[in-house]
N, C-alpha and C positions, 0 to 999 in steps of 0.2 A: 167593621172588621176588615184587617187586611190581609185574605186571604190567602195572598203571595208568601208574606210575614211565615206565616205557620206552615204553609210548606214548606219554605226555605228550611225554618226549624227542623222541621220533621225528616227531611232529606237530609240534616247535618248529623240526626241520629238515626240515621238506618229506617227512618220510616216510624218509628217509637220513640213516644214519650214516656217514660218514669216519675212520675209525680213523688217527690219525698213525702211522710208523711207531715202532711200540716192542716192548720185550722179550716182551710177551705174543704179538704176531703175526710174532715173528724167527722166537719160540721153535717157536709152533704150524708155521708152514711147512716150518722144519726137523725137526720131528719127522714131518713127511707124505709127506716125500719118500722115506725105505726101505720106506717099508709096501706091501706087496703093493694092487696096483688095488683089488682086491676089497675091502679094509678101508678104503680112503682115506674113503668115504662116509659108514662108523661113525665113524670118528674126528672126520670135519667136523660131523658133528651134535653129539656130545659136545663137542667147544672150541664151538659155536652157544650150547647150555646154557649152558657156563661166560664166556661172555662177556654173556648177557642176566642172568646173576648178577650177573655184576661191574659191566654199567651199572646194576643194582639197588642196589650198595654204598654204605655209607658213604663211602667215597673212589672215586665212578666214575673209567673210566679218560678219557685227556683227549680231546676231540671237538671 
């Protein structure tokens, strides 16, 4: 991950991202809802990870 990448982003918006709604954040919420309380907070760091990926990619997602 390049974490220069997503600062840079993140400083071009004030420090915030906006996620439109799309199949990565349908998907993630729907899979959050049967998990025991207890696990919802592992789970949200792990999609955290994989979304600071994906605004690292080649194709980030759109903002």
């Amino acid at each position: 991950m390049d974490l220069a990448q997503v600062k840079k982003l993140m400083l071009r918006h004030d420090g915030c991202v906006a996620l439109k709604a799309n199949t990565w954040s349908e998907s993630t919420f729907t899979a959050l809802q049967p998990l025991p309380v207890e696990q919802r907070g592992a789970y949200c760091v792990l999609k955290t990870v994989e979304l600071v990926y994906l605004l690292c990619s080649v194709h980030p997602l759109p903002i």
